[in-house]
N, C-alpha and C positions, 0 to 999 in steps of 0.2 A: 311349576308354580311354587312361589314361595308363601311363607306363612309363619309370623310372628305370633309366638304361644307365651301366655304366663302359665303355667304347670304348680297346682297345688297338690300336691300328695300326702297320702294320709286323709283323703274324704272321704266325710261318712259315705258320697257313691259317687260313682264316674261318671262324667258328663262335660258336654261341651255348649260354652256360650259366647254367641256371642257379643264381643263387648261395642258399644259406642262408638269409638276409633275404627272400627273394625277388623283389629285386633281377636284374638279365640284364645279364651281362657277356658284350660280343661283340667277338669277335677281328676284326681285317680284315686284309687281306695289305697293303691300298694306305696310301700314306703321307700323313702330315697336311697336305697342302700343296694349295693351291687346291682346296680341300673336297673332294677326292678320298676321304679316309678318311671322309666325311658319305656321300657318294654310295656308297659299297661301304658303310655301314651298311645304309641305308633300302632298299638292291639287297637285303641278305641277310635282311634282317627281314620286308619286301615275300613272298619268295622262299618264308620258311618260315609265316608267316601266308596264303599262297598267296592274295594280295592285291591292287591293283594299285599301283604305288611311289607315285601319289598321293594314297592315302588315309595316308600316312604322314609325320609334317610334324614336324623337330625345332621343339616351345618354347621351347627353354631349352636353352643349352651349346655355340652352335656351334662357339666355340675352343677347348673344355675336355675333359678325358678324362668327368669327366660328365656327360651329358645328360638331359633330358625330353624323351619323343619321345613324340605323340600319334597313336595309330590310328584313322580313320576304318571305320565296319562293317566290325569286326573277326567273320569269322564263328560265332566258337565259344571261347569263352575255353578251353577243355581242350585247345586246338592248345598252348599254352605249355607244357604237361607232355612234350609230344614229346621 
């Protein structure tokens, strides 16, 4: 399954929402620098899909605030409503 992220880095805390579109916009505390703010994504996404962080693989975006990030046996698509 795929999944269109806006990635804001550098928040005051981590967390995932979702938006309108239904689109997932996820905060991270860690900053954009040596893929640090990748790593605290696929950490918190991993985290709340309660998954293990490598069935989680960015496609597309790794320098940008947007991303495509693809999930491996995602167990239950109604985890995203949490």
């Amino acid at each position: 399954m795929r999944f269109h992220l806006k990635v804001i880095p550098n928040a005051s805390r981590s967390e995932i929402i979702t938006e309108k579109n239904g689109n997932l916009k996820v905060k991270v505390q860690a900053p954009p620098e040596d893929g640090r703010a990748n790593k605290a994504v696929i950490q918190l996404l991993a985290q709340h899909f309660k998954i293990p962080k490598n069935h989680i693989k960015i496609i597309a975006g790794e320098k940008s605030h947007q991303k495509i990030i693809e999930v491996f046996d995602l167990p239950n698509e109604n985890t995203l409503n949490k």
